[in-house]
GUKE-661917 format. One line per field, with one value per atom (N, C-alpha, C): residue in three letters; atom name; x, y, z. Coordinates in nm, 4 decimals, padded with zeros to 6 digits. Example, Ala and Ser with C-alpha at 12.3 -4.5 7.8 and 13.67 -1.06 7.14 Angstrom:
BEGIN
resn ALA, ALA, ALA, SER, SER, SER
name N, CA, C, N, CA, C
east 01.3190, 01.2300, 01.3200, 01.2850, 01.3670, 01.2900
north -00.5690, -00.4500, -00.3300, -00.2250, -00.1060, 00.0030
up 00.7800, 00.7800, 00.7800, 00.7080, 00.7140, 00.7870
! end
This chain:
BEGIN
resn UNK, UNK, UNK, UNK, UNK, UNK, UNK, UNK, UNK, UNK, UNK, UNK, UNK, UNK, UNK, UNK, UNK, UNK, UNK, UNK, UNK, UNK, UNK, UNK, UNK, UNK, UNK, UNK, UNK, UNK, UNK, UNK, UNK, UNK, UNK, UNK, UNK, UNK, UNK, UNK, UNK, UNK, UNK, UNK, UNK, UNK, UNK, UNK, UNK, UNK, UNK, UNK, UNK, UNK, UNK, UNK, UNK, UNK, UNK, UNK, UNK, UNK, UNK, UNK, UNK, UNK, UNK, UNK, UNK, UNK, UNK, UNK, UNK, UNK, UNK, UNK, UNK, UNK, UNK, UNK, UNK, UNK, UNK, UNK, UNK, UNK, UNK, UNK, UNK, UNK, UNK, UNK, UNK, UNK, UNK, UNK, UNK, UNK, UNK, UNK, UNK, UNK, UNK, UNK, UNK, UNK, UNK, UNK, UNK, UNK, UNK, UNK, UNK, UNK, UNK, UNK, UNK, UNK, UNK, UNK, UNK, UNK, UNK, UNK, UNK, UNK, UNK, UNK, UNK, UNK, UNK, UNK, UNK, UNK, UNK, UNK, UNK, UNK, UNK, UNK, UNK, UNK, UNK, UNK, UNK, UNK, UNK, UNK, UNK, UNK, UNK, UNK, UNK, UNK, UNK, UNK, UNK, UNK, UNK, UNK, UNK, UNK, UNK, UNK, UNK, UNK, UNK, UNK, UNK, UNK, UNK, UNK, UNK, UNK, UNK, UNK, UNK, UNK, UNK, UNK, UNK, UNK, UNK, UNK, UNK, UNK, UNK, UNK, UNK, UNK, UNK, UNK, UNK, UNK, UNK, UNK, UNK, UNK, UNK, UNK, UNK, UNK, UNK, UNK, UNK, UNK, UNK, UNK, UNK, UNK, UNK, UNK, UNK, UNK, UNK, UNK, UNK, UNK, UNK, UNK, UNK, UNK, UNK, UNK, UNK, UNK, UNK, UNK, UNK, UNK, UNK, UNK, UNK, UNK, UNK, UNK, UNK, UNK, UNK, UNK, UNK, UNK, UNK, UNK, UNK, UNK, UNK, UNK, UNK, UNK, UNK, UNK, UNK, UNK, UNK, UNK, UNK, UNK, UNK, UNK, UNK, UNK, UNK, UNK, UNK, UNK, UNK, UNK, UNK, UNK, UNK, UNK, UNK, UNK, UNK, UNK, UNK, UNK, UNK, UNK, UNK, UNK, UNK, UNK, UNK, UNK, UNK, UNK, UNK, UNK, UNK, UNK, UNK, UNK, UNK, UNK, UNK, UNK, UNK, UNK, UNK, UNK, UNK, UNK, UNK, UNK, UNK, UNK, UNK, UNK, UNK, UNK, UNK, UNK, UNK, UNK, UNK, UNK, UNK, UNK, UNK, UNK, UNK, UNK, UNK, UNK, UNK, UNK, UNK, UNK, UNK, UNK, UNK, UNK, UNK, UNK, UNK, UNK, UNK, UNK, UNK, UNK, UNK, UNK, UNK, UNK, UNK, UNK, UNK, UNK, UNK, UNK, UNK, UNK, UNK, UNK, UNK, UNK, UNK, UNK, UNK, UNK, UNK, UNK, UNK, UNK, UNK, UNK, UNK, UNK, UNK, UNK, UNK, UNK, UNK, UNK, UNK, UNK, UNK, UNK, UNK, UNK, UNK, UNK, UNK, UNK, UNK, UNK, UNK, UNK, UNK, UNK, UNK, UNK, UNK, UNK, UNK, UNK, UNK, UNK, UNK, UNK, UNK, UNK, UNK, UNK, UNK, UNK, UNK, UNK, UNK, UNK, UNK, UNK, UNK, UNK, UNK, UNK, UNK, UNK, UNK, UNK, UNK, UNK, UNK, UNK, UNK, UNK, UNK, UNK, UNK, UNK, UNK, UNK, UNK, UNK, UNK, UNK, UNK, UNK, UNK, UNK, UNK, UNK, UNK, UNK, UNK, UNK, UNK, UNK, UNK, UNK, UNK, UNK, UNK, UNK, UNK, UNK, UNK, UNK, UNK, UNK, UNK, UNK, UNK, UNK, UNK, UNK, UNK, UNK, UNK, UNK, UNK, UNK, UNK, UNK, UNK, UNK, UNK, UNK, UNK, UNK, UNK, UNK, UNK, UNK, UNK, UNK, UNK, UNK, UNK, UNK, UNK, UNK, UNK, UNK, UNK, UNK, UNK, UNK, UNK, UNK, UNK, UNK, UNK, UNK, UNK, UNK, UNK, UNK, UNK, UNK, UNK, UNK, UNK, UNK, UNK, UNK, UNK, UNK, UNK, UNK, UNK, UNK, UNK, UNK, UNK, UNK, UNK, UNK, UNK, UNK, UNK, UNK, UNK, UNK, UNK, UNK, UNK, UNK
name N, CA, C, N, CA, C, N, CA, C, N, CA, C, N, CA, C, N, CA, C, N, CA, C, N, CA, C, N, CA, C, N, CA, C, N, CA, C, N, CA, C, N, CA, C, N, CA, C, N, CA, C, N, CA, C, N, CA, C, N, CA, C, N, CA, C, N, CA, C, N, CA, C, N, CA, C, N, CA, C, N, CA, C, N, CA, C, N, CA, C, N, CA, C, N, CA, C, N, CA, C, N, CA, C, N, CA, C, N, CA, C, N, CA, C, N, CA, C, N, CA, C, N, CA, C, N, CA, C, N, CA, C, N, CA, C, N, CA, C, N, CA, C, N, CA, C, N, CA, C, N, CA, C, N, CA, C, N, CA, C, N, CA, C, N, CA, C, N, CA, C, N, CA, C, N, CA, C, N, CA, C, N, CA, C, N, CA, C, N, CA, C, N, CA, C, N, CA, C, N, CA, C, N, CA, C, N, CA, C, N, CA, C, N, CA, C, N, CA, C, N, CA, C, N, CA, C, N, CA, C, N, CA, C, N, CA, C, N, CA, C, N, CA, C, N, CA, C, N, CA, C, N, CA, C, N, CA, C, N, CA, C, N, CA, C, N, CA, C, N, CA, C, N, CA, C, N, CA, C, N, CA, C, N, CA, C, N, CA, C, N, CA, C, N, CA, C, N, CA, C, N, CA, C, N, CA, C, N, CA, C, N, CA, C, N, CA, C, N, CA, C, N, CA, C, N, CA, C, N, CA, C, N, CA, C, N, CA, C, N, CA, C, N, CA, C, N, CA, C, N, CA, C, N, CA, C, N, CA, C, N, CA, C, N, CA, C, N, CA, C, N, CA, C, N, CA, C, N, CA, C, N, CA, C, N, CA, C, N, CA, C, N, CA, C, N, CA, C, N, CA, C, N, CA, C, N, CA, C, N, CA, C, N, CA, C, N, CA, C, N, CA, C, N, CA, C, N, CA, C, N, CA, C, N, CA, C, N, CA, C, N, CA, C, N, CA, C, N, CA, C, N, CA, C, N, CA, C, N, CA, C, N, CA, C, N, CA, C, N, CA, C, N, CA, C, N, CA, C, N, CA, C, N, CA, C, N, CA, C, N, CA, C, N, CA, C, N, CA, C, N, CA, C, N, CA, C, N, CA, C, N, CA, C, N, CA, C, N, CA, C, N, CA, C, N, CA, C, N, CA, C, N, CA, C, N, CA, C, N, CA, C, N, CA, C, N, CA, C, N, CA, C, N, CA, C, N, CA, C, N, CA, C, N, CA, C, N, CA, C, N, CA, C, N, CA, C, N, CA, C, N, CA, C, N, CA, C, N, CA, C, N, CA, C, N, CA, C, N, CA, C, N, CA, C, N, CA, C, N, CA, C, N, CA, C, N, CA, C, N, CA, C, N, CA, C, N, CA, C
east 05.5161, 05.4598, 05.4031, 05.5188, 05.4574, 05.2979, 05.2918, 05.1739, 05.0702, 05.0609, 04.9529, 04.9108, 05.0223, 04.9683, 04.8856, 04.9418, 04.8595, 04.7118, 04.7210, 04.5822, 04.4756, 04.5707, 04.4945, 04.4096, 04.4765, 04.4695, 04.3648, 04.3591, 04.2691, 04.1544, 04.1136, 04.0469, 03.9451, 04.0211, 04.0169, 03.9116, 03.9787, 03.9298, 03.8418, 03.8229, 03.6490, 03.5726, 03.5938, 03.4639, 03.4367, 03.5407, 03.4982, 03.4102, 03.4364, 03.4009, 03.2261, 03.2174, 03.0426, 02.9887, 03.0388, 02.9689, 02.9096, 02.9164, 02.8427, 02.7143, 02.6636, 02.5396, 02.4255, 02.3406, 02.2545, 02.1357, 02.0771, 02.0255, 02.0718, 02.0046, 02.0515, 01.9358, 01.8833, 01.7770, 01.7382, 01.6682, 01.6145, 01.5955, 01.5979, 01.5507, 01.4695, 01.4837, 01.3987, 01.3592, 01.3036, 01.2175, 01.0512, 01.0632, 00.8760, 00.8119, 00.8318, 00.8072, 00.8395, 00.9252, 00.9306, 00.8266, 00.7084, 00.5888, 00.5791, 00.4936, 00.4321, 00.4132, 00.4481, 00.3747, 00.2373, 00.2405, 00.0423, 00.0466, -00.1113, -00.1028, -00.1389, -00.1070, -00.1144, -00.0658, -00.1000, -00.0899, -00.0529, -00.0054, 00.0402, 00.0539, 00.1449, 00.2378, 00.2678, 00.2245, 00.2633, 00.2800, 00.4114, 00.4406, 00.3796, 00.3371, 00.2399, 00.2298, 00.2039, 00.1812, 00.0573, -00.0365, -00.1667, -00.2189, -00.1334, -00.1814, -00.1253, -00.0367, -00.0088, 00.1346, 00.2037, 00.2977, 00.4173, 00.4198, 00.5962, 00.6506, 00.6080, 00.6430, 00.5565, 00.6333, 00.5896, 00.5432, 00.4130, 00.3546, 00.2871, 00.3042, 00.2949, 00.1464, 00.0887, -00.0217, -00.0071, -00.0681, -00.0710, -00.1950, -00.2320, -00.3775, -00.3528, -00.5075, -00.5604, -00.5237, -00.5305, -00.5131, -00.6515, -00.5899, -00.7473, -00.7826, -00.7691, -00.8224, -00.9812, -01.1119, -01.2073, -01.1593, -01.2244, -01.1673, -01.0744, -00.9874, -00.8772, -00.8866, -00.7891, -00.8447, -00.6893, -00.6973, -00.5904, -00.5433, -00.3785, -00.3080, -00.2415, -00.2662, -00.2176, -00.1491, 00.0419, 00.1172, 00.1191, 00.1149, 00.1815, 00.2668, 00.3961, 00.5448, 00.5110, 00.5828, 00.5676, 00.6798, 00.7627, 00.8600, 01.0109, 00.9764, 01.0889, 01.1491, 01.1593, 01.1930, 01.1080, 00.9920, 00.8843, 00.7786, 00.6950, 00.5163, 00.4353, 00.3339, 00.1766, 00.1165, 00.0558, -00.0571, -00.1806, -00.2491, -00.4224, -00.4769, -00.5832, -00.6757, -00.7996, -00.8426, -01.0171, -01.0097, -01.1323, -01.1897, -01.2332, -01.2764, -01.3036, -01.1605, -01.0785, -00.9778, -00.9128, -00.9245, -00.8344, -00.9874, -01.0771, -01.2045, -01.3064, -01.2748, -01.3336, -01.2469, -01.3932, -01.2991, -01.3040, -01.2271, -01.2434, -01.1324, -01.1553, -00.9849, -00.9762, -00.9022, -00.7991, -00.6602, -00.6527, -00.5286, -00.4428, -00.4547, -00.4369, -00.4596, -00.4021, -00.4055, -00.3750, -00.3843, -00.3086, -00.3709, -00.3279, -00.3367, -00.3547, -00.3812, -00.4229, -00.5536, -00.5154, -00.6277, -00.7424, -00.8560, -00.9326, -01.0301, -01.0285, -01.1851, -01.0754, -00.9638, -00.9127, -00.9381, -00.9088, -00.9350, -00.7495, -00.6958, -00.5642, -00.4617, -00.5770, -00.5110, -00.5377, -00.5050, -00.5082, -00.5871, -00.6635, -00.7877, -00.6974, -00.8018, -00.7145, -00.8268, -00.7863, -00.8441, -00.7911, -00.9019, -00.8365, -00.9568, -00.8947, -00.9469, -00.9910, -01.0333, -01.0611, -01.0674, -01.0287, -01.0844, -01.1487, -01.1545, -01.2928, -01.4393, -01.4842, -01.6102, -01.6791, -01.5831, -01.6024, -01.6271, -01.7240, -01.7023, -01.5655, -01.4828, -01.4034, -01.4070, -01.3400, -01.3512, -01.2778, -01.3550, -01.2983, -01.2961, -01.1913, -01.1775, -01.1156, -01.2376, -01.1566, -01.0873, -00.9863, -00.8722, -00.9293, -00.8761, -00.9532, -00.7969, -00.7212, -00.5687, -00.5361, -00.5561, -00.4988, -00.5032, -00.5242, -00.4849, -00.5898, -00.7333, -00.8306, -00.9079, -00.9777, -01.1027, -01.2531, -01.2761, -01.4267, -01.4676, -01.5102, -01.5704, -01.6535, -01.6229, -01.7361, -01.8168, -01.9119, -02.0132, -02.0423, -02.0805, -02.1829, -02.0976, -01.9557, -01.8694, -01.8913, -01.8627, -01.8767, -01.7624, -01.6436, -01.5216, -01.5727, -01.6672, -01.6677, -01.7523, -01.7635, -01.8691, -01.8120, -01.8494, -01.8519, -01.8847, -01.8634, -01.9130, -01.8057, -01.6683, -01.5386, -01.4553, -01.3210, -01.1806, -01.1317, -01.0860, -00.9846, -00.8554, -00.7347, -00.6089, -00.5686, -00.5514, -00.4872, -00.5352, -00.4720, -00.5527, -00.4682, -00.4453, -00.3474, -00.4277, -00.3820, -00.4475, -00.3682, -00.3847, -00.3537, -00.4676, -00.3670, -00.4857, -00.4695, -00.5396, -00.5229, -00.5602, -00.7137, -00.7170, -00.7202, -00.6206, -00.5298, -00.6222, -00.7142, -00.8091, -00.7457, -00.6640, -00.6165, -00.6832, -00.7479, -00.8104, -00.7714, -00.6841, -00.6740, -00.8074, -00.7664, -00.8618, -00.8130, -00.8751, -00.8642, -00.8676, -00.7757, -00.7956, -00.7465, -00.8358, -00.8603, -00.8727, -00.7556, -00.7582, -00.8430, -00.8834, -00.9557, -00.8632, -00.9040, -00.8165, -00.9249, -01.0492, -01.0988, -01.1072, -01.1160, -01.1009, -01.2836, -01.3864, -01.4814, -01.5388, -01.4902, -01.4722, -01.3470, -01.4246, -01.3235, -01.2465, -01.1166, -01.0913, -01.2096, -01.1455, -01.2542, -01.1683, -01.2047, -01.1447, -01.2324, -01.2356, -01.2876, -01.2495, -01.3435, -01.2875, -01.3394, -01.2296, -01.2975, -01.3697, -01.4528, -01.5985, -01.5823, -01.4696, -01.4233, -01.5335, -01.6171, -01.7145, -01.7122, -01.6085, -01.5542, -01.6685
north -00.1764, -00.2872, -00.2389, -00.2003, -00.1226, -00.0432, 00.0565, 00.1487, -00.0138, -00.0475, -00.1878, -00.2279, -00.3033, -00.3363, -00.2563, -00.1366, -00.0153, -00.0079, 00.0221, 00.0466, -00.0958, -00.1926, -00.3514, -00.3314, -00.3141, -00.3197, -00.2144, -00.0700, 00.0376, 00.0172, -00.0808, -00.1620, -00.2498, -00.3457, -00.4483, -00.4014, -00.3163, -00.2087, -00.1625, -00.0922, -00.0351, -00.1269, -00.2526, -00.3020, -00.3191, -00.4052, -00.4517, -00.3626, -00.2230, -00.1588, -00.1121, -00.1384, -00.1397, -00.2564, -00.3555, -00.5475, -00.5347, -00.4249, -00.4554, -00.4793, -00.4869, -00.5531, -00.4215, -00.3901, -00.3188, -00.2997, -00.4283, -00.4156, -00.5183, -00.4583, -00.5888, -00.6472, -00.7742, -00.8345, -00.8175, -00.7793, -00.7306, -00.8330, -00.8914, -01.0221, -00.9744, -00.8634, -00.8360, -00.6984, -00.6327, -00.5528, -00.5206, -00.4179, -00.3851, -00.4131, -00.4164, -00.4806, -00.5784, -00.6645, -00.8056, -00.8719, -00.9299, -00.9595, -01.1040, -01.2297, -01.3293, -01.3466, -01.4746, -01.4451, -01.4784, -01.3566, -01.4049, -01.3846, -01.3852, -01.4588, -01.3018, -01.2136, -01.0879, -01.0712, -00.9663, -00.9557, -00.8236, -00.7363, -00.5703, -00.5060, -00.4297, -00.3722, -00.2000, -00.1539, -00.0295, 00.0641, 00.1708, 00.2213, 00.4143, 00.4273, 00.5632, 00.6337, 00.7650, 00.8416, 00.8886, 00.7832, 00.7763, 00.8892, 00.9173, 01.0590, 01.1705, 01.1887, 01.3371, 01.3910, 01.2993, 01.3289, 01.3458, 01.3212, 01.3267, 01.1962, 01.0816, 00.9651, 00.8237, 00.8072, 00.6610, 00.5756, 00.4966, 00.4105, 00.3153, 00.1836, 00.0798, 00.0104, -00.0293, -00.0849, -00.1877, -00.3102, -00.4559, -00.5335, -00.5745, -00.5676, -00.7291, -00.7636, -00.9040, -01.0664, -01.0211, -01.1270, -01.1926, -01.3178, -01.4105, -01.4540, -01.4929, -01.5537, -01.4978, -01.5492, -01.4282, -01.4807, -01.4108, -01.3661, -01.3411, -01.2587, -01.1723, -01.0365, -00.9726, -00.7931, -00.7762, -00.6210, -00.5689, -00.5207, -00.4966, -00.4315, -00.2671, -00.2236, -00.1378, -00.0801, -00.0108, 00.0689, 00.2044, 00.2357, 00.3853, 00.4365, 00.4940, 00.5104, 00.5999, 00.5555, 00.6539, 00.8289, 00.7869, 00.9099, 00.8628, 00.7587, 00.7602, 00.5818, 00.5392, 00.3658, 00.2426, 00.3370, 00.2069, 00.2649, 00.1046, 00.1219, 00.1051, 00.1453, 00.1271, 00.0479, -00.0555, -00.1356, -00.0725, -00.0537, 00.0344, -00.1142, -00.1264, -00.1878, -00.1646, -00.0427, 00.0113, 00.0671, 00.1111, 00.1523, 00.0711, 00.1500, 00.0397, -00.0355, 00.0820, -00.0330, -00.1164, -00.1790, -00.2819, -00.3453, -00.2955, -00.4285, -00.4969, -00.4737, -00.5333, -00.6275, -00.7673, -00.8675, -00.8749, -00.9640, -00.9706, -01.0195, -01.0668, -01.1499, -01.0013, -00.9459, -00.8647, -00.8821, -00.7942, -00.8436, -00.6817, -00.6305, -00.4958, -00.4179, -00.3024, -00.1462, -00.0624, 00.0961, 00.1969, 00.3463, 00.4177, 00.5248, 00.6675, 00.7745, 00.8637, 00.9375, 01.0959, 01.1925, 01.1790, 01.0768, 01.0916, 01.1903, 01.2370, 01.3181, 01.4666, 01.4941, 01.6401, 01.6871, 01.6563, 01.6698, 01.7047, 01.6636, 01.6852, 01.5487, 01.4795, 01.3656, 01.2062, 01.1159, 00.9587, 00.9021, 00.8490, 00.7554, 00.6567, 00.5196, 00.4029, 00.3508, 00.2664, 00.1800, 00.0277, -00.0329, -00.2018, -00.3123, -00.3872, -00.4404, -00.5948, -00.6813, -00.8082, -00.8986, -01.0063, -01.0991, -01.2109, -01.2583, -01.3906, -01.3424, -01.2341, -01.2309, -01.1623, -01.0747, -00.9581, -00.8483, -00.7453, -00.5919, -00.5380, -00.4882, -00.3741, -00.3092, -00.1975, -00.1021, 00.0273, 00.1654, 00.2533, 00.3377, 00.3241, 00.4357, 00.5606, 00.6597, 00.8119, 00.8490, 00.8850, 00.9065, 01.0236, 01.0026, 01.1183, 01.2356, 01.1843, 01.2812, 01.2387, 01.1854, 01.0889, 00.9934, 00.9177, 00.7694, 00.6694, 00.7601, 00.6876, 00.6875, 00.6029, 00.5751, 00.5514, 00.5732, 00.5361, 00.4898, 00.3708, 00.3146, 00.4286, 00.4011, 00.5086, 00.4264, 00.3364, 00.2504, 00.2708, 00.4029, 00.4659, 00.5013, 00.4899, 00.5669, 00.4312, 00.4937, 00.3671, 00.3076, 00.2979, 00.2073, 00.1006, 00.0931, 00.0241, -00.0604, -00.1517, -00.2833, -00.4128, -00.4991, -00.6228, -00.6897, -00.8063, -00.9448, -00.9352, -00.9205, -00.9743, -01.0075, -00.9865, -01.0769, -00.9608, -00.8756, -00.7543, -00.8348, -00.7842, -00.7823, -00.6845, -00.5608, -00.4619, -00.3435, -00.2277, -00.0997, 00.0052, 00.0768, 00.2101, 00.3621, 00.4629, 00.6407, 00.6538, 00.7772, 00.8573, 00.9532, 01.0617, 01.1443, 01.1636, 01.0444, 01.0187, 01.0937, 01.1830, 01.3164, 01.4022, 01.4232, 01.5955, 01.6861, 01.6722, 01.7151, 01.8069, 01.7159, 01.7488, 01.7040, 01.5894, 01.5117, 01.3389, 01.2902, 01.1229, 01.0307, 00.9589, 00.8521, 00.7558, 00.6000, 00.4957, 00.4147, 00.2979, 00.1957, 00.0503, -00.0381, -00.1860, -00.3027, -00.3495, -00.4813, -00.6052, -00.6851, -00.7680, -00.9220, -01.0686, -01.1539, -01.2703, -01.3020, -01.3925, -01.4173, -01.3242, -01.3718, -01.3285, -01.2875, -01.2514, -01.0903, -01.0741, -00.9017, -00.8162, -00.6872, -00.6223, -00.5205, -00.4882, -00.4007, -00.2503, -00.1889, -00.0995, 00.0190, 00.1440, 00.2926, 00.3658, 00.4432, 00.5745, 00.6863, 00.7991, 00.9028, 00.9815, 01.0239, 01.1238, 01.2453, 01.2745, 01.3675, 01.4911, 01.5287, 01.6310, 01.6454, 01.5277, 01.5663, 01.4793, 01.4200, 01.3841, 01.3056
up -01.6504, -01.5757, -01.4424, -01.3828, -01.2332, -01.2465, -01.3602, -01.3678, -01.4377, -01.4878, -01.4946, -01.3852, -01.3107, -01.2192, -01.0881, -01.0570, -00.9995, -01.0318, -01.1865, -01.2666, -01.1981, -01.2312, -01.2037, -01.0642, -00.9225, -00.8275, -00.7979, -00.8731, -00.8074, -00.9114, -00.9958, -01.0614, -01.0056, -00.9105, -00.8323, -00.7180, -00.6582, -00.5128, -00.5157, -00.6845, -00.7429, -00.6749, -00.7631, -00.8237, -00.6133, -00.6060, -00.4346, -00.3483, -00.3144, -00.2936, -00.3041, -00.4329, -00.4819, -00.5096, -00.4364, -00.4284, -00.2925, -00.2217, -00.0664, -00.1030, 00.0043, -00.0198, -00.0125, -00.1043, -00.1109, 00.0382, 00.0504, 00.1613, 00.2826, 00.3962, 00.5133, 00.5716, 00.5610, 00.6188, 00.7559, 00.8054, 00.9619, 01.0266, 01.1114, 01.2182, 01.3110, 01.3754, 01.5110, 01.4999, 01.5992, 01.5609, 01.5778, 01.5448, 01.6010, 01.4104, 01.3475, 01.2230, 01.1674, 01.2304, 01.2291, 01.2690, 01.1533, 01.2728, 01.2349, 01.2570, 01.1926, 01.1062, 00.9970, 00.8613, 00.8533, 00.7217, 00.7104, 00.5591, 00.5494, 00.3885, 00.3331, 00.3636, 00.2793, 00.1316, 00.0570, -00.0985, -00.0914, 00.0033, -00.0225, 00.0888, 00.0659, 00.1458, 00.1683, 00.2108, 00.1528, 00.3336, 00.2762, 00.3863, 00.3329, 00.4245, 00.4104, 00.4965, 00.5217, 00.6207, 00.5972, 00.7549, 00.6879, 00.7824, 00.9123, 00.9989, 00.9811, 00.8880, 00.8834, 00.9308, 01.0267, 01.1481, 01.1017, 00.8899, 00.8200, 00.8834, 00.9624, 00.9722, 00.8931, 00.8549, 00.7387, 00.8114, 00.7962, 00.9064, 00.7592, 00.8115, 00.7707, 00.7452, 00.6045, 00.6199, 00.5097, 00.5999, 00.5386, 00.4979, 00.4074, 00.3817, 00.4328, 00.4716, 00.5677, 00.4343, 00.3114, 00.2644, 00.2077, 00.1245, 00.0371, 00.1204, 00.2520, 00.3407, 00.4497, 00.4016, 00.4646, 00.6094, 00.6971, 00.8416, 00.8843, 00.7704, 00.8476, 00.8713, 00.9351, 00.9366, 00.9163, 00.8361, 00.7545, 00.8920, 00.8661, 01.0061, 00.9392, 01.0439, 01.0267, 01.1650, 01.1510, 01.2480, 01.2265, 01.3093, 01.3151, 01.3794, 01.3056, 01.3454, 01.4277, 01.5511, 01.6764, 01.6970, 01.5083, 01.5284, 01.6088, 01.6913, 01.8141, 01.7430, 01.6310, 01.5541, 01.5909, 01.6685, 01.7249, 01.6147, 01.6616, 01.5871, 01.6534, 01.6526, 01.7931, 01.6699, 01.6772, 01.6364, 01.6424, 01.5015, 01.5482, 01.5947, 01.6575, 01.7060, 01.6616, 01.6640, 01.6427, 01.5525, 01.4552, 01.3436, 01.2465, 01.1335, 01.0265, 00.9078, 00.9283, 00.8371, 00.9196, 01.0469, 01.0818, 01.1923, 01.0977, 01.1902, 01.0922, 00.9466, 00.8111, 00.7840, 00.7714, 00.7432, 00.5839, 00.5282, 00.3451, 00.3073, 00.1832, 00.1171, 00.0525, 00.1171, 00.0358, -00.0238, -00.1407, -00.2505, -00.2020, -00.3146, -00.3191, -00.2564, -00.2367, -00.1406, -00.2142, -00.2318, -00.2636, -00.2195, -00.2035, -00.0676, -00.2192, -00.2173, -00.2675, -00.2317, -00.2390, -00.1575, -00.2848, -00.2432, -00.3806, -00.3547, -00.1913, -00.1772, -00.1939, -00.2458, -00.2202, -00.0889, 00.0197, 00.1489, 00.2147, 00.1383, 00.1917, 00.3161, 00.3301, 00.3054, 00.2333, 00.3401, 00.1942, 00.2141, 00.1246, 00.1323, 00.0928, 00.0936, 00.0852, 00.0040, -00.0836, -00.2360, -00.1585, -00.1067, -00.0964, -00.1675, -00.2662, -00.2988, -00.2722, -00.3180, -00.3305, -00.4024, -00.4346, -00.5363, -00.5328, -00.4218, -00.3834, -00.4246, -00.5243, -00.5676, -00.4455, -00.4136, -00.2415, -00.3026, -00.2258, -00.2523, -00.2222, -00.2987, -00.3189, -00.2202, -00.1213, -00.0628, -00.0302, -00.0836, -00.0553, 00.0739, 00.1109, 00.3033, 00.2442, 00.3235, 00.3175, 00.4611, 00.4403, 00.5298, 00.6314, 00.7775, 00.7942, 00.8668, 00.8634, 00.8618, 00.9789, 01.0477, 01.1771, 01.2415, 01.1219, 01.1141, 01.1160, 01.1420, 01.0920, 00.9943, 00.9199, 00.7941, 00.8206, 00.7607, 00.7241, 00.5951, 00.6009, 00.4471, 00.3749, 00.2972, 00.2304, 00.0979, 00.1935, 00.1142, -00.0426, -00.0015, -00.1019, -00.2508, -00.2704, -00.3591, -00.4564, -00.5857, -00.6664, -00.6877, -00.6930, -00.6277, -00.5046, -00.4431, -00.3293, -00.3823, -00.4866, -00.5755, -00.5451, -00.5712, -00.5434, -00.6264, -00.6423, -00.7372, -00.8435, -00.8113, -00.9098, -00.7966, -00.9246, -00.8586, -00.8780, -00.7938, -00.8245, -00.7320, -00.8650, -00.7408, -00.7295, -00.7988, -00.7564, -00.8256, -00.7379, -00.8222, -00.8426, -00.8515, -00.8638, -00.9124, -00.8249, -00.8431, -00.9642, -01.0227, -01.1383, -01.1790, -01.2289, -01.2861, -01.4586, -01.5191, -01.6774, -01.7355, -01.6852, -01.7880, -01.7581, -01.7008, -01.6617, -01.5752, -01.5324, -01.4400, -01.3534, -01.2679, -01.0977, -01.0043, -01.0600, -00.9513, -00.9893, -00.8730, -00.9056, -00.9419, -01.0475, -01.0991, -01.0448, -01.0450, -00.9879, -01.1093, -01.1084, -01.2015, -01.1087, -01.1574, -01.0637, -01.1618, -01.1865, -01.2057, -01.1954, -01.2823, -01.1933, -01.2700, -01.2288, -01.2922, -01.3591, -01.2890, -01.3611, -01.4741, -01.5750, -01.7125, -01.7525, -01.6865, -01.6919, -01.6962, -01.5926, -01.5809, -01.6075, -01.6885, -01.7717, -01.6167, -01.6648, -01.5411, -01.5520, -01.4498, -01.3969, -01.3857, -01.4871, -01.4663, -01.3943, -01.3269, -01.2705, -01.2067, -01.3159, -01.3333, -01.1862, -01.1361, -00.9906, -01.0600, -01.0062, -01.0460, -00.9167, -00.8274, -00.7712, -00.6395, -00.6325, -00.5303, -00.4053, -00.3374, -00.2192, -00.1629
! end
C-alpha cells in the first residue's frame, strides 16, 4: 500500500509539474503596440546584426504603411520611419523574407489582395529595401494572401509561390532565374 501510494503521489507531481503554462502574455513593452488590422507577422533579421527585428505588414486597409522595428540588441526596438518598405501604402495580407537576389541577405515578398500590385523589396543588409518594380513577382490585378520561398527544383536558388483567393486567378509559381 505504502509503495502505491508513493508511486500515486510522484505521479501526481509529474503531471503538475508539466501543466505550467507554455507561454506568458506580455502587457507592456516596446512591442506591445496598438491594434491594427494587419494579416502577418514575422520576426527577421532584416540588418544583419544576429538580432531578430520585427515586421508587420499595413493590412486590407489602403492607406496604411507596413511597420517595421529593429532590435536594438539591448530588449528595445527603434521604429523605421523612412524608406520604401514602411512609406508604400497598399492592403497588404502576406509577407515572407528570403535572399531571392543571392546577395546574402532578405528580400521581402509582400503581397495584396484588394486587386493591388504585389510587391517585391530587395533587402539591402541594413535594414533597408528597395522595390524592385521591374521583377515579375511585383504584378497586380489579383487577390493574393500569402506567399512562401522554397527551392522546388533543387536549383539553389529560392522560388516564390503566392496564393491568391478570389476564385478567378490561379496561384502563381516562380522559378528564380539566378539573375538578382
Amino acid at each position: 500500500m505504502k509503495m502505491s501510494t508513493l508511486s500515486l503521489l510522484a505521479l501526481l507531481l509529474t503531471g503538475a509539474a508539466y501543466a505550467q503554462p507554455l507561454f506568458e502574455k506580455i502587457e507592456t513593452g516596446p512591442l506591445v503596440l496598438p491594434s491594427t488590422d494587419s494579416r502577418s507577422v514575422n520576426f527577421v533579421d532584416v540588418n544583419n546584426d544576429g538580432w531578430e527585428d520585427l515586421f508587420i505588414t499595413s493590412g486590407p486597409q489602403q492607406g496604411a504603411f507596413h511597420l517595421l522595428y529593429l532590435n536594438d540588441g539591448a530588449g528595445g526596438y527603434v521604429k523605421v520611419t523612412s524608406g520604401d518598405i514602411v512609406t508604400t501604402l497598399g492592403p497588404f495580407d502576406g509577407a515572407t523574407f528570403a535572399d531571392a537576389d543571392n546577395d546574402g541577405d532578405l528580400d521581402l515578398m509582400a503581397v495584396t489582395w484588394h486587386n493591388a500590385p504585389n510587391f517585391l523589396y530587395f533587402g539591402n543588409g541594413d535594414g533597408s529595401f528597395d522595390h524592385a518594380e521591374s521583377a515579375a513577382p511585383s504584378v497586380g490585378g489579383t487577390y493574393s494572401e500569402t506567399a512562401a520561398w522554397g527551392d522546388y527544383n533543387g536549383d539553389g536558388l529560392v522560388d516564390l509561390y503566392v496564393t491568391n483567393s478570389n476564385g478567378n486567378d490561379p496561384n502563381f509559381l516562380y522559378r528564380n532565374n539566378g539573375n538578382g
